[in-house]
C-alpha positions as CSV (number, residue, x, y, z in Angstrom):
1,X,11.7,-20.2,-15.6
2,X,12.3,-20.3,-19.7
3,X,13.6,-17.4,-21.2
4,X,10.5,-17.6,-23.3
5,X,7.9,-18.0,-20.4
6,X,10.1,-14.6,-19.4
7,X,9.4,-12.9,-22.1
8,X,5.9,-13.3,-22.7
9,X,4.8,-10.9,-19.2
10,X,7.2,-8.6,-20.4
11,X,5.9,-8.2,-23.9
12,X,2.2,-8.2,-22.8
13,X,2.7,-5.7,-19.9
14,X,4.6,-3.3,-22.4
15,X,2.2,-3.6,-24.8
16,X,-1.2,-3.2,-22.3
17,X,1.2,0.0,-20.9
18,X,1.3,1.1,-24.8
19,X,-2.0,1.0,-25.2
20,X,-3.1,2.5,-22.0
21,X,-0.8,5.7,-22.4
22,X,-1.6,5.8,-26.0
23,X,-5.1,6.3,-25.7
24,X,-4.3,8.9,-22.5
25,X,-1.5,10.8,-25.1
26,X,-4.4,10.8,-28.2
27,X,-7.6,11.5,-26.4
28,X,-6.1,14.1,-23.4
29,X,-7.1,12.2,-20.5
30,X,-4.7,11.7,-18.5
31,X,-7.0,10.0,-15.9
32,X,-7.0,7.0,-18.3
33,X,-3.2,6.2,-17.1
34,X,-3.6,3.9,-14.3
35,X,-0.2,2.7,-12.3
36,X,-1.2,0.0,-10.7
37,X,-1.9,-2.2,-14.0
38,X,2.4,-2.8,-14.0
39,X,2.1,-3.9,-10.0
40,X,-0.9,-6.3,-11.4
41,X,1.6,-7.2,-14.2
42,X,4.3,-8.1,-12.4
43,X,2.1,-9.7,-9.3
44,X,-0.2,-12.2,-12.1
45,X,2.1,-12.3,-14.6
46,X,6.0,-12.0,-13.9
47,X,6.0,-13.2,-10.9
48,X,6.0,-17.3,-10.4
49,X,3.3,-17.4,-8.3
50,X,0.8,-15.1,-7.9
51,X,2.0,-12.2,-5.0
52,X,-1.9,-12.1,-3.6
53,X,-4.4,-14.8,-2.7
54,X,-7.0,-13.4,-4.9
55,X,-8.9,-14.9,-7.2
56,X,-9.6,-13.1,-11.0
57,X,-13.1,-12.6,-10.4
58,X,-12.6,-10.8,-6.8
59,X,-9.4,-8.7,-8.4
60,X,-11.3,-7.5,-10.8
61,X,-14.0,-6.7,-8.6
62,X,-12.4,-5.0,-6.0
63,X,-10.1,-3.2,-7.7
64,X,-13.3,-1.5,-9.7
65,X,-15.0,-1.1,-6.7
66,X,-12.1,1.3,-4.7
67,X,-11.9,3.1,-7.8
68,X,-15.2,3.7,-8.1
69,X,-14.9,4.6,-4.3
70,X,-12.1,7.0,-5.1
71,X,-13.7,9.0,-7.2
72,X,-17.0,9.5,-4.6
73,X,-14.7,10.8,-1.8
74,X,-13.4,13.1,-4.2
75,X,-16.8,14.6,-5.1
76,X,-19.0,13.8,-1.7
77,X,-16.4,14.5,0.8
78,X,-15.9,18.1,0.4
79,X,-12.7,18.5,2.8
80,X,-9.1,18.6,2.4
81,X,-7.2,15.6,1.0
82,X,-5.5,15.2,4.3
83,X,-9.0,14.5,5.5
84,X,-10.1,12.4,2.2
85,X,-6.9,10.4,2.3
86,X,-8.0,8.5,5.9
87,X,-10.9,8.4,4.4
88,X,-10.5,6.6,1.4
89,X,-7.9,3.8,3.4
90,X,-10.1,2.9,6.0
91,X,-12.8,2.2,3.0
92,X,-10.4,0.4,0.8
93,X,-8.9,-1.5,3.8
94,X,-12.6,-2.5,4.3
95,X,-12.9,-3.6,1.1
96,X,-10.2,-5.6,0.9
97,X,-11.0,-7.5,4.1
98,X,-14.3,-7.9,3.1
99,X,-13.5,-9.4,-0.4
100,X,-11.5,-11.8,2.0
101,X,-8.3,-11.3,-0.1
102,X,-5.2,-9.4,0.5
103,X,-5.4,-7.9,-2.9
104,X,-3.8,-4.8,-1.7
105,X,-3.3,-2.7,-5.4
106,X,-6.9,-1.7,-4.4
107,X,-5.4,0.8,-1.9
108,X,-3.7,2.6,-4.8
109,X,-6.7,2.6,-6.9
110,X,-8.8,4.0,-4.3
111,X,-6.4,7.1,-3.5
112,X,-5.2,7.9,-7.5
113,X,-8.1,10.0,-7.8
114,X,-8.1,11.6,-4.7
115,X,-4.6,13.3,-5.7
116,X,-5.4,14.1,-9.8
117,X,-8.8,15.2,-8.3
118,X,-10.0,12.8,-11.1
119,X,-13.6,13.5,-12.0
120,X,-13.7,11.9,-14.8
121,X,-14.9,8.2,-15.3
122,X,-12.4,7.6,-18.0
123,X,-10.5,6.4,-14.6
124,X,-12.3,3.4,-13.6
125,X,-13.6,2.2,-17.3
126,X,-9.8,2.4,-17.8
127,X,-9.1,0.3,-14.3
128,X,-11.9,-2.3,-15.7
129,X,-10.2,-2.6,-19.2
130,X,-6.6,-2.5,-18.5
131,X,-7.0,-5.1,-15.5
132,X,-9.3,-7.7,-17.4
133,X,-6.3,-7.3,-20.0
134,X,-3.8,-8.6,-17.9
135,X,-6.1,-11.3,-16.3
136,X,-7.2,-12.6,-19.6
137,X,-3.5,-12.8,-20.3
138,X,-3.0,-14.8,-17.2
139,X,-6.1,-17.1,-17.5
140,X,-4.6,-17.8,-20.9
141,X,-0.9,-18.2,-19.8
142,X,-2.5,-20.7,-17.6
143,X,-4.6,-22.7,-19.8
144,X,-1.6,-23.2,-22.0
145,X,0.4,-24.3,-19.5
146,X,3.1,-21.6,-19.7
147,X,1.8,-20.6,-15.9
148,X,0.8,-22.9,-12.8
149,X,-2.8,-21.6,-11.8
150,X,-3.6,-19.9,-8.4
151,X,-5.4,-21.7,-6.2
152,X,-7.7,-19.3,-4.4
153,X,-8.3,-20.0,-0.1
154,X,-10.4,-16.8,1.4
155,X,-9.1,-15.4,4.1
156,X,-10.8,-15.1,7.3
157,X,-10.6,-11.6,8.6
158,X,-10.2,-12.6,12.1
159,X,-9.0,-10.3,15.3
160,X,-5.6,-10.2,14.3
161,X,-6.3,-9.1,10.8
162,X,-8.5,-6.3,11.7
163,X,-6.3,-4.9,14.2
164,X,-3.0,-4.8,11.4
165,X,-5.9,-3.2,9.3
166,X,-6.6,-0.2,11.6
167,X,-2.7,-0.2,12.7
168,X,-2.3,0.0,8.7
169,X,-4.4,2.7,8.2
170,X,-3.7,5.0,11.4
171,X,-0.1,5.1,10.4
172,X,-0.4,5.5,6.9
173,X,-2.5,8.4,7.7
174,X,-0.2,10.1,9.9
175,X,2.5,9.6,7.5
176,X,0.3,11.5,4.5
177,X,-0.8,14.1,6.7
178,X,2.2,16.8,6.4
179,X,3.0,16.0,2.7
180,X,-0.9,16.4,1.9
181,X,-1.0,19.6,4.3
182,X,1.4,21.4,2.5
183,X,0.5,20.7,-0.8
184,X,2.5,18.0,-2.3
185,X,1.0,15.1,-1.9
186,X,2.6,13.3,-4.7
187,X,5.5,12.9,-1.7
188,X,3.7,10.1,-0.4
189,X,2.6,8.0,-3.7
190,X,-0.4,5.8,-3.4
191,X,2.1,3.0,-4.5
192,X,4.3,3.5,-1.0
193,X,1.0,2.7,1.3
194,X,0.9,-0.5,-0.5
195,X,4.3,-1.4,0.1
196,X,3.7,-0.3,4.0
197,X,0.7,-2.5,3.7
198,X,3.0,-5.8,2.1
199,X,5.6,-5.1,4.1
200,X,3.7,-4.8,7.2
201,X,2.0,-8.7,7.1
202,X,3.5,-11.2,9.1
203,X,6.3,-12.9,7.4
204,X,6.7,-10.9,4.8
205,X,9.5,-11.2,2.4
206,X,9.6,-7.9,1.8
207,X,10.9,-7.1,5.1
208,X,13.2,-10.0,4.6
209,X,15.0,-8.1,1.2
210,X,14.4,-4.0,2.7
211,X,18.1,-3.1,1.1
212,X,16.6,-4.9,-2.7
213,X,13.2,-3.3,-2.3
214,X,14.5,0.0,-1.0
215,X,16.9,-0.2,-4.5
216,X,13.9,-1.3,-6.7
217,X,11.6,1.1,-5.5
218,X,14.7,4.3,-6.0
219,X,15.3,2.4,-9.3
220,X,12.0,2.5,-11.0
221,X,10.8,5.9,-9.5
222,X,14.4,7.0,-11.5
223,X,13.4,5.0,-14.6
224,X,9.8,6.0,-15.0
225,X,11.1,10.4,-14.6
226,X,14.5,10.1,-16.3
227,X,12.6,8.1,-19.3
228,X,9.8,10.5,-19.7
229,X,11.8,13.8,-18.7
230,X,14.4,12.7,-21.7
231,X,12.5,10.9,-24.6
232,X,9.1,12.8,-24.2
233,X,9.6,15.9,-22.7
234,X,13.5,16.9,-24.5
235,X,12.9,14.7,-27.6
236,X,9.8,15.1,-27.9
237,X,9.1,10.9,-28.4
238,X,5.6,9.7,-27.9
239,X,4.9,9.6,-24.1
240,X,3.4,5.7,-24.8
241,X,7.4,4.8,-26.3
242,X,9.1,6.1,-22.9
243,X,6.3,4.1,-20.8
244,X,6.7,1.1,-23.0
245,X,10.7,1.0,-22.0
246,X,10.1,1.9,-18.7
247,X,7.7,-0.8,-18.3
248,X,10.5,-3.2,-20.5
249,X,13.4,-2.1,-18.0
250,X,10.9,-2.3,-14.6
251,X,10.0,-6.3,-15.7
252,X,13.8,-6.8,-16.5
253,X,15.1,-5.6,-13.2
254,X,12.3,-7.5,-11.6
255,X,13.4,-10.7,-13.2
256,X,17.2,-9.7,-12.0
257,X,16.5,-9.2,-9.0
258,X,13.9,-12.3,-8.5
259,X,12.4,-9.6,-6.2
260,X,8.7,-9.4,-7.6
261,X,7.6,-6.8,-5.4
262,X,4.3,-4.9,-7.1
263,X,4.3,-1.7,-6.4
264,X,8.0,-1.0,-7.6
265,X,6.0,-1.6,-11.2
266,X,3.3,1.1,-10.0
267,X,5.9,3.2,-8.8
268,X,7.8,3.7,-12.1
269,X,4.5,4.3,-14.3
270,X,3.4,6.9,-11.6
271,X,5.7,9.1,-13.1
272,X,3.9,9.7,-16.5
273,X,1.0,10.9,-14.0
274,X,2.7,13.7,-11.5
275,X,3.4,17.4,-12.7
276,X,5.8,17.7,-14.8
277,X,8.0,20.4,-12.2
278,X,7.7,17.2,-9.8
279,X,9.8,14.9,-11.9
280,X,13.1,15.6,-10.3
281,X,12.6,15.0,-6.9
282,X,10.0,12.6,-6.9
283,X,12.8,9.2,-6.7
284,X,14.6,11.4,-3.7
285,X,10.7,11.5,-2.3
286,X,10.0,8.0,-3.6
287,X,13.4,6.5,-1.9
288,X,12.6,8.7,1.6
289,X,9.1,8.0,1.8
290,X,9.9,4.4,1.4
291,X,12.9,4.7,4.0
292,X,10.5,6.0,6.4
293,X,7.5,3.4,5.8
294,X,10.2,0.8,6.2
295,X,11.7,1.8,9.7
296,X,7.7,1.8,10.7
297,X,7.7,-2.0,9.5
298,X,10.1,-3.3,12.3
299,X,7.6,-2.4,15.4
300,X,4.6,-2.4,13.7
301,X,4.8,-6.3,11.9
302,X,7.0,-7.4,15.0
303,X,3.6,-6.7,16.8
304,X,1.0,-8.3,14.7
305,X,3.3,-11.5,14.4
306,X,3.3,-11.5,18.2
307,X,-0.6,-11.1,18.5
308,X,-1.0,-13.7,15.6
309,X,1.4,-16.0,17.6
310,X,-1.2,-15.8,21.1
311,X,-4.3,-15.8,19.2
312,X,-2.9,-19.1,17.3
313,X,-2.1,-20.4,21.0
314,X,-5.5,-19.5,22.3
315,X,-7.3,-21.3,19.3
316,X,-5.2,-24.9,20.0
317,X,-5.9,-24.2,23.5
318,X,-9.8,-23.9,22.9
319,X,-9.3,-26.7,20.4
320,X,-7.4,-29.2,23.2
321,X,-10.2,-27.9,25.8
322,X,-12.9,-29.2,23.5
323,X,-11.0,-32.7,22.9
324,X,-11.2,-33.3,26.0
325,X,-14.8,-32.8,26.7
């Protein structure tokens, strides 16, 4: 890739990141920051093909639709967000299978609200706005030939995908429960249960690069706090100019690394969300939460290959039986 079509994702994902924490810094609503728009950023924009089989229409769609979701287990399910947490997987898990994509930033946007206890529906009009941004920028990227366009396939959610589903969601629920239990649930960010949930799928190249992820994902939780611990809350610099680098040095060490892993981007912009006495440890909890989601990759994707692998024989099997009939 150009150094100019390089550029151009970095420049519109700083400047959608500007705007988004702008508006959050001017009006008090912090709800209005949304993560997940630098994992979409690097996922539509940076990286050279798009990181999910998605088309714009269903991205957009179902990333509203956890949000909105989100927000109703945190006002309808009156329990403790170790309960609401399973909760809102197994219904963004859902979603995703059922918008026959594996658009998994969903899962993110479904559980932000659950730990800011967001009430306010500055969230998802922000999740609708931010995200079309990005798309639009892609859509024109793409009609101007600086980007090849995705060509969408649904995905069947056969027995094998249902079952990594409920796998997915039964250990990501474990894994939140003591963090959530004892009152820190920012230990286990909404951005790490999407990397378990990429790094989980068979063949993913996640799991093929753990030691450049593991460093990404350490790198960019340390970028996001150091940056808004030292321009904003020492010097006193607009929180939108620390998020704006942030976002500039997250899409450079992307492009350094040629390791466009999403939720590294979330990961970093997280940071201008969690209390400000959490800023110091959150990239020690970032970097062991992600240690401990990747040991849990090895058996648990090992497994769904292996039951994709004998579904796969059974189908030619069924297919050569009919053949011969």
């Amino acid at each position: 890739m150009s150094d100019k079509k390089k550029l151009i994702p970095i420049l519109i994902s700083s400047a959608v990141c500007i705007l988004m924490v702008a508006v959050a810094e001017m009006t008090g609503e912090k709800e209005i920051i949304f993560p997940e728009i630098a994992a979409i950023a690097i996922g539509t924009l940076a990286a050279p093909t798009q990181s999910w089989n998605a088309s714009k229409l269903r991205m957009i769609t179902t990333v509203t639709i956890a949000a909105l979701m989100g927000m109703a287990v945190v006002r309808f399910v009156p329990f403790p967000q170790y309960i609401q947490i399973p909760v809102a997987l197994t219904a963004s898990m859902a979603l995703i299978t059922l918008s026959r994509t594996n658009f998994l930033p969903a899962i993110s946007a479904c559980l932000l609200p659950i730990l800011l206890v967001t009430h306010s529906f500055f969230y998802p009009i922000s999740v609708v706005v931010t995200t079309s941004l990005i798309l639009l920028a892609q859509h024109i990227l793409e009609q101007t030939g600086l980007r090849e366009k995705h060509n969408f396939v649904p995905i069947k959610p056969d027995k094998a995908l249902v079952k990594l589903r409920i796998a997915q969601v039964i250990i990501s629920s474990l894994i939140c429960f003591l963090p959530t239990a004892n009152g820190r649930p920012f230990l286990v960010a909404p951005p790490l249960l999407v990397a378990f949930a990429e790094m989980t799928v068979p063949h993913s190249r996640i799991k093929k690069n753990m030691r450049t992820a593991t460093i990404m994902m350490a790198l960019c939780a340390f970028l996001g706090c150091s940056s808004r611990l030292l321009l904003t809350e020492i010097l006193g610099l607009p929180l939108a100019l620390a998020a704006a680098i942030t976002c500039c040095a997250v899409m450079f060490a992307v492009d350094r690394t040629a390791l466009y892993f999403p939720p590294c981007g979330a990961i970093a912009v997280l940071a201008f969300v969690i209390p400000l006495n959490a800023l110091l440890i959150f990239p020690f909890a970032v970097t062991l939460g992600f240690l401990a989601f990747a040991a849990l990759t090895m058996l648990t994707s090992d497994h769904v290959i292996k039951e994709q692998t004998e579904t796969a024989h059974e189908e030619q099997e069924h297919a050569e039986a009919l053949n011969h009939i």
